[in-house]
C-alpha positions as CSV (number, residue, x, y, z in Angstrom):
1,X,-260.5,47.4,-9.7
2,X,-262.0,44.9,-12.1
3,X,-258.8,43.4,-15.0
4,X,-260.8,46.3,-17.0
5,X,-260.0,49.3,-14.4
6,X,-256.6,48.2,-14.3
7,X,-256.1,48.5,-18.0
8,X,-258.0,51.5,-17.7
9,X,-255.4,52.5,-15.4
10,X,-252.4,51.5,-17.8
11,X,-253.8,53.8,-20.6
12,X,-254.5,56.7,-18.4
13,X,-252.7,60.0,-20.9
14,X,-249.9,60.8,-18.5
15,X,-247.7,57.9,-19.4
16,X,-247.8,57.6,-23.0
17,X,-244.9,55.2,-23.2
18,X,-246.8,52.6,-20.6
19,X,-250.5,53.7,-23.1
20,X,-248.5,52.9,-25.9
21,X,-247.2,49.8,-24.5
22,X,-250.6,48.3,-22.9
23,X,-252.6,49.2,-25.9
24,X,-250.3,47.7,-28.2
25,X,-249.3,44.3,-26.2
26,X,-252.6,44.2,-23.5
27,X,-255.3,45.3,-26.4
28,X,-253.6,44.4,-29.2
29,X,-254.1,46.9,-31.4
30,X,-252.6,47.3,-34.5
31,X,-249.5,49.9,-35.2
32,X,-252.0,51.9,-37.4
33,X,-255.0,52.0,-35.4
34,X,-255.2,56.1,-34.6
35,X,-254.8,55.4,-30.4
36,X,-252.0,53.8,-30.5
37,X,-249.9,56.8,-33.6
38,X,-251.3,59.7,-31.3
39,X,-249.9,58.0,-28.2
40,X,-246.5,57.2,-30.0
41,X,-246.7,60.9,-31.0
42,X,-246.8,61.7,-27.1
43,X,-243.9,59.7,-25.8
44,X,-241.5,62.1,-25.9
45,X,-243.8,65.2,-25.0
46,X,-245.0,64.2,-21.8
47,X,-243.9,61.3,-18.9
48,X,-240.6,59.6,-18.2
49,X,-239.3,59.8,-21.7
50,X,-240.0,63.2,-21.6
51,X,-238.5,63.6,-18.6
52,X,-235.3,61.4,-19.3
53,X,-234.9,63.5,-22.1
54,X,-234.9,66.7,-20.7
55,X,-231.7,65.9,-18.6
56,X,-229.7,64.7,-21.8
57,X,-226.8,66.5,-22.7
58,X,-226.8,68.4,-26.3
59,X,-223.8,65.9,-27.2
60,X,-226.4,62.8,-26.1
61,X,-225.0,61.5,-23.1
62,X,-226.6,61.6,-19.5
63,X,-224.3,62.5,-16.0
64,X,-221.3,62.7,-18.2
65,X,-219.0,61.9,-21.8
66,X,-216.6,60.3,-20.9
67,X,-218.0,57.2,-19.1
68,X,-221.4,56.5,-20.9
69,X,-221.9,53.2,-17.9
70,X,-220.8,55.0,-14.4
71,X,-222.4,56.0,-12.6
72,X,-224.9,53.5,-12.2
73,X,-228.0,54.0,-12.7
74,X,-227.4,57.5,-13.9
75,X,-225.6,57.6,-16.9
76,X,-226.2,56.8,-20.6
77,X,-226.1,53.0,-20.5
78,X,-229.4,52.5,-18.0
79,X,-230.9,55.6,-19.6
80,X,-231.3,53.9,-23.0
81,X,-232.2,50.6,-21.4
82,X,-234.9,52.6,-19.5
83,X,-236.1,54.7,-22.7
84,X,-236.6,50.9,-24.2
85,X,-239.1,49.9,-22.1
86,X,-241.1,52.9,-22.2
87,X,-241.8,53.0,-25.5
88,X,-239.4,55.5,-26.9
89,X,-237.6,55.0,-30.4
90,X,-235.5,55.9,-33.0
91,X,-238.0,57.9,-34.5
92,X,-237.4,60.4,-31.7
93,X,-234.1,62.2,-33.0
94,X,-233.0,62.8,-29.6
95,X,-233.1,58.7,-28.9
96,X,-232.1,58.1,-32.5
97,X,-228.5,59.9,-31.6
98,X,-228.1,58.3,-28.1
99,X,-228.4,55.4,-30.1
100,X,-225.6,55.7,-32.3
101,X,-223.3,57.4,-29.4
102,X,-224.0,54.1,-27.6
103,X,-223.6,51.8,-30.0
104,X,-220.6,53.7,-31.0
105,X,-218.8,53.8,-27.7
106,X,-219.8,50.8,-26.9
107,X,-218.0,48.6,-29.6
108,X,-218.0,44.6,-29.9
109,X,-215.1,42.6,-31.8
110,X,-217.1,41.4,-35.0
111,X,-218.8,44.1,-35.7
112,X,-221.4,44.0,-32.6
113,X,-222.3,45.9,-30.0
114,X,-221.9,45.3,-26.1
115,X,-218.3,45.4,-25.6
116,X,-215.7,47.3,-24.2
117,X,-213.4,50.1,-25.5
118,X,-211.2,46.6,-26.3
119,X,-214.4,44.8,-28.0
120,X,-214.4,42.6,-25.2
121,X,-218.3,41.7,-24.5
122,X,-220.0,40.7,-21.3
123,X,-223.1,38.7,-21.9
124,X,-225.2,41.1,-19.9
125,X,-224.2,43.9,-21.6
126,X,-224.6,42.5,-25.2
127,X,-228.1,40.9,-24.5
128,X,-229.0,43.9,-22.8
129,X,-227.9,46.1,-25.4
130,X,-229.6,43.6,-28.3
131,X,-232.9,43.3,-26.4
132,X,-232.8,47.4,-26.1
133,X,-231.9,48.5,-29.6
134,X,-234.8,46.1,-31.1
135,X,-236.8,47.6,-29.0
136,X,-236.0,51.2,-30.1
137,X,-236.4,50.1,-33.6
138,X,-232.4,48.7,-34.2
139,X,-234.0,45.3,-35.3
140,X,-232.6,45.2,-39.0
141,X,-229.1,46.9,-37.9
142,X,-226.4,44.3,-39.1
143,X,-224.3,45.5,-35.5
144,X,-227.4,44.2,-33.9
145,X,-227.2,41.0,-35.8
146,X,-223.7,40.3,-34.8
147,X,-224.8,40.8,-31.5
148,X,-227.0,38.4,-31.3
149,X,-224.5,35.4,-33.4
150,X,-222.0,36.7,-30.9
151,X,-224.7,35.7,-27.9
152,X,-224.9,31.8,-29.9
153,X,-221.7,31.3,-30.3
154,X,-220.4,31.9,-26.7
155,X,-223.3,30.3,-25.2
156,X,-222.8,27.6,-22.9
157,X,-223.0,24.6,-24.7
158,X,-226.0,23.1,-22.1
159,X,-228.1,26.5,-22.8
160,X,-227.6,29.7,-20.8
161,X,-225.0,32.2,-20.2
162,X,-222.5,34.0,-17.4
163,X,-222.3,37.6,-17.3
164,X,-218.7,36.9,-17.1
165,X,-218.4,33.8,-19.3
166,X,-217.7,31.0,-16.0
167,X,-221.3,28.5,-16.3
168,X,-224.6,29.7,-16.0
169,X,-226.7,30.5,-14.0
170,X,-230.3,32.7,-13.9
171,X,-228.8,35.3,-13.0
172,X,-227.9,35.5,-16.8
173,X,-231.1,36.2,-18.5
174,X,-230.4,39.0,-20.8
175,X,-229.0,37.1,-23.5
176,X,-232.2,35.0,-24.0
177,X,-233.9,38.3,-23.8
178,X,-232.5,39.6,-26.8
179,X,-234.1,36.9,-28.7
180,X,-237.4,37.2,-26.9
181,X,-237.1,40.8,-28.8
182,X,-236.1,40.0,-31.9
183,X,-239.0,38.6,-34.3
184,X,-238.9,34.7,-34.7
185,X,-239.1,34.9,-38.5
186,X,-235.6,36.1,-38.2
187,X,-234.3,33.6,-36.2
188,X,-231.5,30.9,-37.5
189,X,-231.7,27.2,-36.9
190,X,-228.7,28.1,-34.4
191,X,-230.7,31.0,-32.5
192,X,-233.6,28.4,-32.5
193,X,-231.3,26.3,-30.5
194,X,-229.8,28.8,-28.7
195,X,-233.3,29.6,-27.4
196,X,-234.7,26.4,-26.8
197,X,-231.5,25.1,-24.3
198,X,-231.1,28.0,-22.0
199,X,-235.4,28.0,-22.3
200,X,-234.7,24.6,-20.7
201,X,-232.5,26.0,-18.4
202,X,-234.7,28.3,-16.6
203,X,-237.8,25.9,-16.8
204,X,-235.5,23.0,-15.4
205,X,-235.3,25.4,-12.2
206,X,-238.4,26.6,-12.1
207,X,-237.3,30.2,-12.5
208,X,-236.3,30.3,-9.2
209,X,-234.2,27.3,-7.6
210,X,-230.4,27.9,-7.6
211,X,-228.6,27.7,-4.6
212,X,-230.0,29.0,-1.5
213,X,-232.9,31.5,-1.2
214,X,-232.0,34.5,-3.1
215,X,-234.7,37.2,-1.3
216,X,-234.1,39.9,-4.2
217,X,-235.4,37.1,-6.7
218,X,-238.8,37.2,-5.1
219,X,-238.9,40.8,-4.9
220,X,-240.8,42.6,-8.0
221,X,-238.3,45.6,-9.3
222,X,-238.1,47.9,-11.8
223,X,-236.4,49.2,-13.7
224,X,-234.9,46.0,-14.8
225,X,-231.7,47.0,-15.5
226,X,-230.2,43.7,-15.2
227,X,-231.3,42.3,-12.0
228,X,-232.9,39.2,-12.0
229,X,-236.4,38.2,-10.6
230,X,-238.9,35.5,-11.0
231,X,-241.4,38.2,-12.7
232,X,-238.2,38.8,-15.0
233,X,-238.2,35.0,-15.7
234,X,-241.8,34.7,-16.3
235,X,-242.2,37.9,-18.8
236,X,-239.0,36.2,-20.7
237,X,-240.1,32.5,-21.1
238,X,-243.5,33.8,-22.1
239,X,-242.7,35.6,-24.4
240,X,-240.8,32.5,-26.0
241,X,-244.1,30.9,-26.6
242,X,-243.1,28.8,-22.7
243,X,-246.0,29.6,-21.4
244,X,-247.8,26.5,-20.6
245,X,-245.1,24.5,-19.5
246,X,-246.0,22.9,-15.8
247,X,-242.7,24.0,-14.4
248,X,-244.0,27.6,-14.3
249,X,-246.4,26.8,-11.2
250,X,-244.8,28.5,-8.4
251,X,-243.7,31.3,-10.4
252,X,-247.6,31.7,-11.5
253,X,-248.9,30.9,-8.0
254,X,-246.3,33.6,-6.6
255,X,-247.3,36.2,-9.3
256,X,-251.1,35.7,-8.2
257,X,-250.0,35.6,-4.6
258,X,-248.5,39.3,-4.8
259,X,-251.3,40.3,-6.7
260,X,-253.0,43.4,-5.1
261,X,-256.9,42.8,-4.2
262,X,-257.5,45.9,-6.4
263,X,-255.7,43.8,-9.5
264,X,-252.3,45.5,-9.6
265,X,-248.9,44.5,-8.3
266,X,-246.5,46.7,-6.3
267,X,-243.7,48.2,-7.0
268,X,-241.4,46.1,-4.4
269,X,-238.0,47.5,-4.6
270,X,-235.9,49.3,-7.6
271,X,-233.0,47.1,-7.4
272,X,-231.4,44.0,-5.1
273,X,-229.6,45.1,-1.6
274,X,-226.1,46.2,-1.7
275,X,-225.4,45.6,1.1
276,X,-225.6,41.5,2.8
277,X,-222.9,39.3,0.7
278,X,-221.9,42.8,-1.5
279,X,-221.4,44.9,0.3
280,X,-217.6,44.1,1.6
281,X,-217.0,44.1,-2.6
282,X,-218.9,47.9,-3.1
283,X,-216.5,48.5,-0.1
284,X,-213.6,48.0,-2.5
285,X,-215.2,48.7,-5.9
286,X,-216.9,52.1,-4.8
287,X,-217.5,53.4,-8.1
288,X,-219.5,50.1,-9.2
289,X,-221.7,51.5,-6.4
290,X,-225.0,52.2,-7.7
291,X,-226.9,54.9,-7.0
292,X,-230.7,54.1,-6.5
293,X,-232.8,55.6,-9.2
294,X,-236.4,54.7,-10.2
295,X,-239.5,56.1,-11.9
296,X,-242.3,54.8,-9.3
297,X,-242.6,54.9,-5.5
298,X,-241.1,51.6,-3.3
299,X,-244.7,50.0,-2.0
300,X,-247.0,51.3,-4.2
301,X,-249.1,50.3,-7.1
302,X,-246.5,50.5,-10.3
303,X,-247.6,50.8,-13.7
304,X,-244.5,49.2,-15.1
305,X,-244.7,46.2,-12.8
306,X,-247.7,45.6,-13.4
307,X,-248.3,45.9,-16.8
308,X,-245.4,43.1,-17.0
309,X,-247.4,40.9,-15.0
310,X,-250.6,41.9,-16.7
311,X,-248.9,40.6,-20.5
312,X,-247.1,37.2,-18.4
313,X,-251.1,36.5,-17.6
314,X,-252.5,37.0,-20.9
315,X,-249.8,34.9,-22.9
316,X,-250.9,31.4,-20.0
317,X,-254.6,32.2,-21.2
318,X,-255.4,33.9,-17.8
């Protein structure tokens, strides 16, 4: 495949959330152009969304009420990040109501969203939550807001985050992802800064070095969820205007590397082993045990990977 036949391939009519996507953020078209309403118009009818959506309970919950995060990846909270990436929104009533369940069951002291049934929030959970709901159109909802405040102020004061509040480390991307989502124009001098350290952080590292070799990091998964990889890293500091910063090299030379000869990337796993150091800790935790659930096959060509990669390339000027 030429980069043409592979875009070609991204806005093939059976995935309208992935059409939508790559003809929005690869072709650039505008919101209005006719393509890209029909294929909004689709993303419910037909594909994943539709899919995900036919499995959601009346009441707007997935798997079950009472516990909208376990199982993992099963129930509501890693439906509505998947929905995000595809595409879907809260003009969808369906998704406009999982929304609010979510957000409402999912409360954060202040006002935001991301916490606990104590407002207690965990950094991936807010950021992931932020960078979701401005996705599915939550952009000018004040809870989303304090979300994002919430992610500044508890921030570690050399840039970055800790799921769990202790350092930093990359691990802890989805805060910075919420801003990645959320239009700059918005931004306050203290996002701005917020940004720009943990930015550092990542590039200081080079996406990638942090302790010993981490073999899930170099592994291209999705979805996301909030696993970490260097793709992850690249999409994110890319998007925060990072892109031709000389510390990206190896990530770049790795992304070309895995780089199919027929111009798409492969879907390498859909999330990190549990087994290795984890596994004695899912021994003892059994319901944090996740259950493996994706939308592509493991070793071939992946539309979601790819059109990832596809948007890293375009924002270096490749």
């Amino acid at each position: 495949m030429g980069s043409r036949r592979v875009i070609e391939w991204l806005l093939e009519e059976d995935q309208p959330g992935v059409r939508y996507r790559a003809l929005t953020e690869i072709d650039g078209r505008p919101a209005r152009d006719p393509e890209v309403l029909r294929a909004r118009r689709e993303i419910p009818r037909r594909g994943w969304v539709a899919d995900i959506l036919a499995v959601r309970a009346p009441g707007g919950w997935w798997v079950g009420e009472e516990n909208l995060y376990l199982p993992k990846y099963l129930s509501t909270n890693w439906r509505m990040l998947v929905l995000a990436e595809l595409g879907a929104s809260r003009e969808i009533p369906a998704v406009r109501a999982s929304c609010e369940l979510w957000m409402r069951r999912f409360p954060l002291r202040g006002g935001g969203v991301g916490g606990n049934s104590r407002g207690t929030g965990h950094h991936c959970v807010v950021g992931n939550m932020a960078r979701a709901l401005i996705r599915l159109g939550y952009g000018d909802d004040p809870r989303v807001r304090k979300s994002l405040d919430w992610l500044v102020e508890t921030a570690d004061p050399k840039g970055g985050w800790s799921c769990f509040g202790r350092g930093r480390n990359l691990d802890s991307w989805e805060g910075l992802s919420a801003f990645a989502a959320y239009p700059r124009a918005r931004w306050t001098a203290g996002m701005q800064r917020c940004v720009d350290l943990a930015s550092e952080f990542f590039l200081e590292r080079e996406l990638h070095r942090q302790g010993g070799r981490y073999a899930p990091w170099y592994r291209f998964h999705d979805p996301v969820h909030y696993y970490y990889d260097v793709l992850v890293g690249l999409d994110l500091v890319t998007a925060l205007g990072r892109g031709d910063d000389p510390r990206l090299k190896f990530a770049l030379s790795l992304l070309r590397k895995k780089r199919r000869a027929d111009g798409r990337w492969n879907l390498d796993a859909i999330h990190p082993d549990v087994a290795g150091g984890m596994a004695r800790w899912y021994r003892e935790h059994p319901r944090q045990r996740p259950t493996p659930w994706g939308l592509e096959t493991v070793g071939a060509p992946s539309k979601m990977v790819t059109l990832r990669a596809l948007n890293v390339l375009q924002r270096v000027g490749a």
